[in-house]
VOPAKE-135333 format. One line per 4 residues: their letters; for each residue z, y negated, x of N, C-alpha, C. Coordinates in nm, 4 decimals. Last residue first. Example, Ala and Ser with C-alpha at 12.3 -4.5 7.8 and 13.67 -1.06 7.14 Angstrom:
BEGIN
sa = 0.7080/0.2250/1.2850/0.7140/0.1060/1.3670/0.7870/-0.0030/1.2900; 0.7800/0.5690/1.3190/0.7800/0.4500/1.2300/0.7800/0.3300/1.3200 .
This chain:
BEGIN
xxxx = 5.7433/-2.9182/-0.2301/5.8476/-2.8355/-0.2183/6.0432/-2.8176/-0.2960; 5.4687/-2.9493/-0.1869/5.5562/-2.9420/-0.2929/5.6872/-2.8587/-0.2837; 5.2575/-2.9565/-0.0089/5.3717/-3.0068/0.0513/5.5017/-3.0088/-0.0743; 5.0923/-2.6477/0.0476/5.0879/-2.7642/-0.0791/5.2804/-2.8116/0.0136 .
xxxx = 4.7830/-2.5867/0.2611/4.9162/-2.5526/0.1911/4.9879/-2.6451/0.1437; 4.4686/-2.4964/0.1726/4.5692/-2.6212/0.1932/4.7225/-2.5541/0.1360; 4.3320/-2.1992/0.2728/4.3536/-2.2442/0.1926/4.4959/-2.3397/0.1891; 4.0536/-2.2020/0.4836/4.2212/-2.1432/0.4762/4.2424/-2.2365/0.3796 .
xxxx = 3.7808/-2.0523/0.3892/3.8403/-2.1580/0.4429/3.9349/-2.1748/0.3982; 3.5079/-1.8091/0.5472/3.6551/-1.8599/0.5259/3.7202/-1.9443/0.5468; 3.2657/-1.7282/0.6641/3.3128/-1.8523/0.5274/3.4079/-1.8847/0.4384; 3.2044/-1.6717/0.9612/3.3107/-1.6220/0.8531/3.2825/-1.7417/0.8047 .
xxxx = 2.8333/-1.6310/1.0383/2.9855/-1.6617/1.0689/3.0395/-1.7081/0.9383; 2.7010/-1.3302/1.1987/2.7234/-1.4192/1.0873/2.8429/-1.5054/1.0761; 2.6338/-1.1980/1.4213/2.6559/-1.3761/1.4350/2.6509/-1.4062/1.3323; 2.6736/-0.9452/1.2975/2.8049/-0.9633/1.4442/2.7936/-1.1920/1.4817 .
xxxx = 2.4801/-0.9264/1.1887/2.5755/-0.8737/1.1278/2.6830/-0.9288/1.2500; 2.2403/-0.9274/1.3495/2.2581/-1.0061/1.2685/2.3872/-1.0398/1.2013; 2.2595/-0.7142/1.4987/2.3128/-0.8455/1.6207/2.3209/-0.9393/1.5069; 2.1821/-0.4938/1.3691/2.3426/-0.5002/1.3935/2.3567/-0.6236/1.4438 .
xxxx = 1.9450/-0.5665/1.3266/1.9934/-0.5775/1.2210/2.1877/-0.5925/1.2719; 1.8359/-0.4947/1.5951/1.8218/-0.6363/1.4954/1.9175/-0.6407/1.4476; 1.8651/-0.2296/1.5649/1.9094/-0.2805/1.6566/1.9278/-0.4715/1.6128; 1.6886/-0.1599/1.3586/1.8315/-0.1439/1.3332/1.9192/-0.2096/1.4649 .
xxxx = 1.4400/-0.2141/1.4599/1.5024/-0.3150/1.3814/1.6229/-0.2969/1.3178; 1.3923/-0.0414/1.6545/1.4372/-0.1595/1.7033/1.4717/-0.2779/1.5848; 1.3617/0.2025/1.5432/1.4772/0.1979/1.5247/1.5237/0.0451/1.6055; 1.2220/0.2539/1.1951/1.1839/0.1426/1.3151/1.3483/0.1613/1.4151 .
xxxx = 1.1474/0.5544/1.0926/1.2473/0.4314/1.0823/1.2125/0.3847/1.2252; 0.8250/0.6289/0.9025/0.9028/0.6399/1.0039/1.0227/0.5304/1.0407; 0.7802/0.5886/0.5611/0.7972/0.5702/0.6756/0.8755/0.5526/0.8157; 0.7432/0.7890/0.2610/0.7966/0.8191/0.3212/0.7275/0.7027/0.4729 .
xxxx = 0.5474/0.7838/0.0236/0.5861/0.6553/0.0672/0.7132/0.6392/0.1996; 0.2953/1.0220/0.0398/0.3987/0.9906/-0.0063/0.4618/0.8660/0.0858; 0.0760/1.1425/-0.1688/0.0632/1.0514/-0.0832/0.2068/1.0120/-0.1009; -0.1351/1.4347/-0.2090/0.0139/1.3853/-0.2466/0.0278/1.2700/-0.1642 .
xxxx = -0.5209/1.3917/-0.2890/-0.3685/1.4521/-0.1782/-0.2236/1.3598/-0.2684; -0.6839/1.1116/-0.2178/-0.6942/1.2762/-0.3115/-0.5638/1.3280/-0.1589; -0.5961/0.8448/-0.3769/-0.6116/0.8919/-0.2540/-0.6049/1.0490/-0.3065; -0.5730/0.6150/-0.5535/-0.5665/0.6122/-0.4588/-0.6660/0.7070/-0.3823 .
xxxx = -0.7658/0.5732/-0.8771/-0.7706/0.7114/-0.7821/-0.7309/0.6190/-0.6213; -0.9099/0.4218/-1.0283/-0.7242/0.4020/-1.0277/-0.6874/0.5077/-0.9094; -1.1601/0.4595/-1.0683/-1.1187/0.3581/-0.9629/-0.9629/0.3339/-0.9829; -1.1881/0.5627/-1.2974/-1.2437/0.6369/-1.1331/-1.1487/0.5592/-1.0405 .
xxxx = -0.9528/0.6099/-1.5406/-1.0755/0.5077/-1.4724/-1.0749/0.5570/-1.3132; -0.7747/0.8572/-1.6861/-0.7926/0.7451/-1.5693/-0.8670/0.7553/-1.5846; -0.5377/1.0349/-1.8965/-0.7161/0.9620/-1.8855/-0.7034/0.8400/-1.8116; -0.3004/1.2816/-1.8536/-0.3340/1.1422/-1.8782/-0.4954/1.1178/-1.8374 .
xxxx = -0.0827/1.5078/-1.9955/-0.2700/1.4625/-1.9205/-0.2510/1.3322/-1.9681; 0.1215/1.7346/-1.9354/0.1279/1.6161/-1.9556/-0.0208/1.5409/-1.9080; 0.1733/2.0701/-1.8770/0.0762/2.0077/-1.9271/0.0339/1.8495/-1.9947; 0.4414/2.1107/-1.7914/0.4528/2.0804/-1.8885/0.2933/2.0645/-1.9524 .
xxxx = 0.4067/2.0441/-1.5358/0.4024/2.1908/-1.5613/0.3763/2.1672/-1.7065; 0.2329/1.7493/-1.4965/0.3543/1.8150/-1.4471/0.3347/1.9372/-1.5200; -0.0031/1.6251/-1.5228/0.1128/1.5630/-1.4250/0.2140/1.6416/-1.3851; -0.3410/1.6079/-1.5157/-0.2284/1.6906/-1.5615/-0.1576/1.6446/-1.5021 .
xxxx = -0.6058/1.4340/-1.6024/-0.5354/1.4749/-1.4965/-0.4263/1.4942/-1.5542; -0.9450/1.3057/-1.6119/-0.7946/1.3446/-1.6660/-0.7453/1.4666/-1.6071; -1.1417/1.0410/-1.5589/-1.1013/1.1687/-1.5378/-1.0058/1.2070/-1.5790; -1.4425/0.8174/-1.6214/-1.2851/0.8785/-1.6027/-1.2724/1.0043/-1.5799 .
xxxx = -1.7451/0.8344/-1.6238/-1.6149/0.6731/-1.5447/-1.4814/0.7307/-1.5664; -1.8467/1.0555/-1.5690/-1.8784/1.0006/-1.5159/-1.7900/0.8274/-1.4376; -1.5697/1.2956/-1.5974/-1.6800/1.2273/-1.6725/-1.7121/1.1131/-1.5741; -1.3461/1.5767/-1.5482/-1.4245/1.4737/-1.4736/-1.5732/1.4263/-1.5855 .
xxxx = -1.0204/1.7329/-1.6160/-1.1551/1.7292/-1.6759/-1.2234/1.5900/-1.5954; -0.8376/1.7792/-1.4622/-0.8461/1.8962/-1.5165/-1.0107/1.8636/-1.5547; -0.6484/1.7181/-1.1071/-0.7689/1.6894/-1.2253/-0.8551/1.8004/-1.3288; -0.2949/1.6628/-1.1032/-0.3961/1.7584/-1.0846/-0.5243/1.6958/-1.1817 .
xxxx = -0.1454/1.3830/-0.9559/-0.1439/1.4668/-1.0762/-0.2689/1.5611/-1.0109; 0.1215/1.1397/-0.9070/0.0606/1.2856/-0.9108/-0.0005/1.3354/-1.0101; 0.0888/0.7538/-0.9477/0.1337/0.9461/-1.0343/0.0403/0.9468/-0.9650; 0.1194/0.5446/-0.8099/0.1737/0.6342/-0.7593/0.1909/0.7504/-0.8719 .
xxxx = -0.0749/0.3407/-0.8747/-0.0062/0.3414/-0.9464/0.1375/0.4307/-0.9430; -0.3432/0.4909/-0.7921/-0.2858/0.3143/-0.7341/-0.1412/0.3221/-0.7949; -0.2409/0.8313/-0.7761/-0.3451/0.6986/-0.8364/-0.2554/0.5479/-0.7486; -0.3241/1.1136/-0.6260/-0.2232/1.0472/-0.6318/-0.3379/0.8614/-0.6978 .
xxxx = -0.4541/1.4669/-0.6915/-0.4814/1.2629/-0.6398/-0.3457/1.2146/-0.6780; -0.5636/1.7593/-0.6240/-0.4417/1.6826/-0.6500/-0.4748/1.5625/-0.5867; -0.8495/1.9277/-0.8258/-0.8077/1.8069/-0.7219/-0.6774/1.7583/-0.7485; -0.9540/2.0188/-1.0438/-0.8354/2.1328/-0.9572/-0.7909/2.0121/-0.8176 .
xxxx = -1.2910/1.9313/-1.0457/-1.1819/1.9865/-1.1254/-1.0500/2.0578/-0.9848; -1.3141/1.6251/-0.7817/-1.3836/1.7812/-0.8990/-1.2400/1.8040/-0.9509; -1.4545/1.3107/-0.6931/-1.3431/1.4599/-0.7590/-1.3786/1.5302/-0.7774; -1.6487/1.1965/-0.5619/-1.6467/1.3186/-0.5182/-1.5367/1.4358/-0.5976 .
xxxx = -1.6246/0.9451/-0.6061/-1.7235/1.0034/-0.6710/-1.7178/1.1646/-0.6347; -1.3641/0.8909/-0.4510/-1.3979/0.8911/-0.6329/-1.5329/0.9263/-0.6703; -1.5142/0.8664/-0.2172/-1.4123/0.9744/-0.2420/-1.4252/1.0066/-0.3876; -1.7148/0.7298/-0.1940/-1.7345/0.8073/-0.2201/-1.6700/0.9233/-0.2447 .
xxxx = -1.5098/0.5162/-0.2466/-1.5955/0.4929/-0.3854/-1.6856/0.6146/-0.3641; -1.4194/0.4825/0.0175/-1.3168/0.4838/-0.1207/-1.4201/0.5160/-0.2493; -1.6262/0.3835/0.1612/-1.5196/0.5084/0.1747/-1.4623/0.5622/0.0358; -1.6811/0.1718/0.0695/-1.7922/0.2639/0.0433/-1.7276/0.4011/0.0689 .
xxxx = -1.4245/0.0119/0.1204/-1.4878/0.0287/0.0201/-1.5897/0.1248/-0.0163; -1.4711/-0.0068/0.4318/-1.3465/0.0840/0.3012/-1.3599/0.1161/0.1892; -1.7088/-0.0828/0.4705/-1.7002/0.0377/0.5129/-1.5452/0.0974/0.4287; -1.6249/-0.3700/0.4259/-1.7261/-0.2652/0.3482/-1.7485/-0.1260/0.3514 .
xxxx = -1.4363/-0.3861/0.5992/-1.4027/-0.3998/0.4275/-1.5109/-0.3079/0.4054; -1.5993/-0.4245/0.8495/-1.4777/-0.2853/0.8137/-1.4399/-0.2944/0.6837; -1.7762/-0.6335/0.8062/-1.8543/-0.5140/0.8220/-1.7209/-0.3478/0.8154; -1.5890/-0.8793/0.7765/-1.6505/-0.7956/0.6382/-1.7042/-0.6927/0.7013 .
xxxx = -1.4181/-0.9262/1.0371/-1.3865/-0.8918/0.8991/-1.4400/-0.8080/0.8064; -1.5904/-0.8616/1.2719/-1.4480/-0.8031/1.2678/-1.3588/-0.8214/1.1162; -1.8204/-0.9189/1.2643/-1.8359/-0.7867/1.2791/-1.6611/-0.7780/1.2567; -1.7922/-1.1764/1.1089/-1.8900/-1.0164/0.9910/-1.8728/-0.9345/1.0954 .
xxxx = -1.6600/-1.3224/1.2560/-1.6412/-1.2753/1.1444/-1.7057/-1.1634/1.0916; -1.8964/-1.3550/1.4819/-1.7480/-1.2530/1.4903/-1.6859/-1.2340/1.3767; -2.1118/-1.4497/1.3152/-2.1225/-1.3131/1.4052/-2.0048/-1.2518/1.4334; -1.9807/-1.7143/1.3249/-2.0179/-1.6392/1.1577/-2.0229/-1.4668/1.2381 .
xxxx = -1.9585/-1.7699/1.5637/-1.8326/-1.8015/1.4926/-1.8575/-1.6764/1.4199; -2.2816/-1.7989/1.6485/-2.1386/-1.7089/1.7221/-2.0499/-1.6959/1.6485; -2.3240/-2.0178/1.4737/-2.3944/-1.9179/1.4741/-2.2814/-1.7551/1.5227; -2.1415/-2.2515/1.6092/-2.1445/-2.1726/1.4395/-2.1683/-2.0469/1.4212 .
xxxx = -2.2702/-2.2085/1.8613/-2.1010/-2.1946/1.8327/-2.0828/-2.1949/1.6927; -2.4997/-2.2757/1.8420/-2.5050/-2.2064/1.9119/-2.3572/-2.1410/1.8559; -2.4609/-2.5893/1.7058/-2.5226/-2.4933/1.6418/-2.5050/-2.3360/1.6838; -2.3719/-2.6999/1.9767/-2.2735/-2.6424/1.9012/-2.2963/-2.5528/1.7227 .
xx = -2.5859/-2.7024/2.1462/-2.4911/-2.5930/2.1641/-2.4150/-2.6114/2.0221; -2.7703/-2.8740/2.0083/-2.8062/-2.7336/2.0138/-2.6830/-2.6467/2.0366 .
């Protein structure tokens, strides 16, 4: 019995700490994309900007630059509505790392035989 008891438990912490937050990203994400409208700035999986000019049920098209450059996406290429930029804060304990790496590298210099030819 107990260790039926300890499966049972196991599967329960998985679904509340794995799948029950996936699903919730997912249903996140899929009501965002259902939500474009015209004049939306998205950024795609793919990192283009762009503005949304025209919305159909499975794509959308989207302007990129002044120029009027449109491209036709699938709902689901849609990162994130907004400019999303790849900008992250600098770690500064791994520049600290980084210098102690640089100071125990050791030299692979090997003096070169001097020749008894004389």
């Amino acid at each position: 019995m107990e260790p039926i008891f300890m499966m049972v438990a196991m599967l329960a912490i998985f679904y509340f700490i794995l799948i029950r937050p996936e699903n919730k990203r997912k249903k996140q994400a899929q009501e965002m994309r259902d939500s474009l409208k015209k004049g939306d700035t998205i950024t795609t999986i793919g990192g283009i900007v762009g503005k949304v000019v025209i919305t159909t049920p499975n794509t959308i098209i989207i302007e990129t630059s002044e120029d009027r450059v449109r491209l036709e996406l699938t709902r689901w290429a849609v990162s994130t509505v907004g400019v999303q930029t790849g900008e992250q804060p600098e770690n500064p304990k791994k520049k600290k790392d980084e210098k102690k790496e640089e100071a125990s590298e050791p030299v692979n210099e090997i003096p070169a035989p001097e020749s008894e030819e004389k």
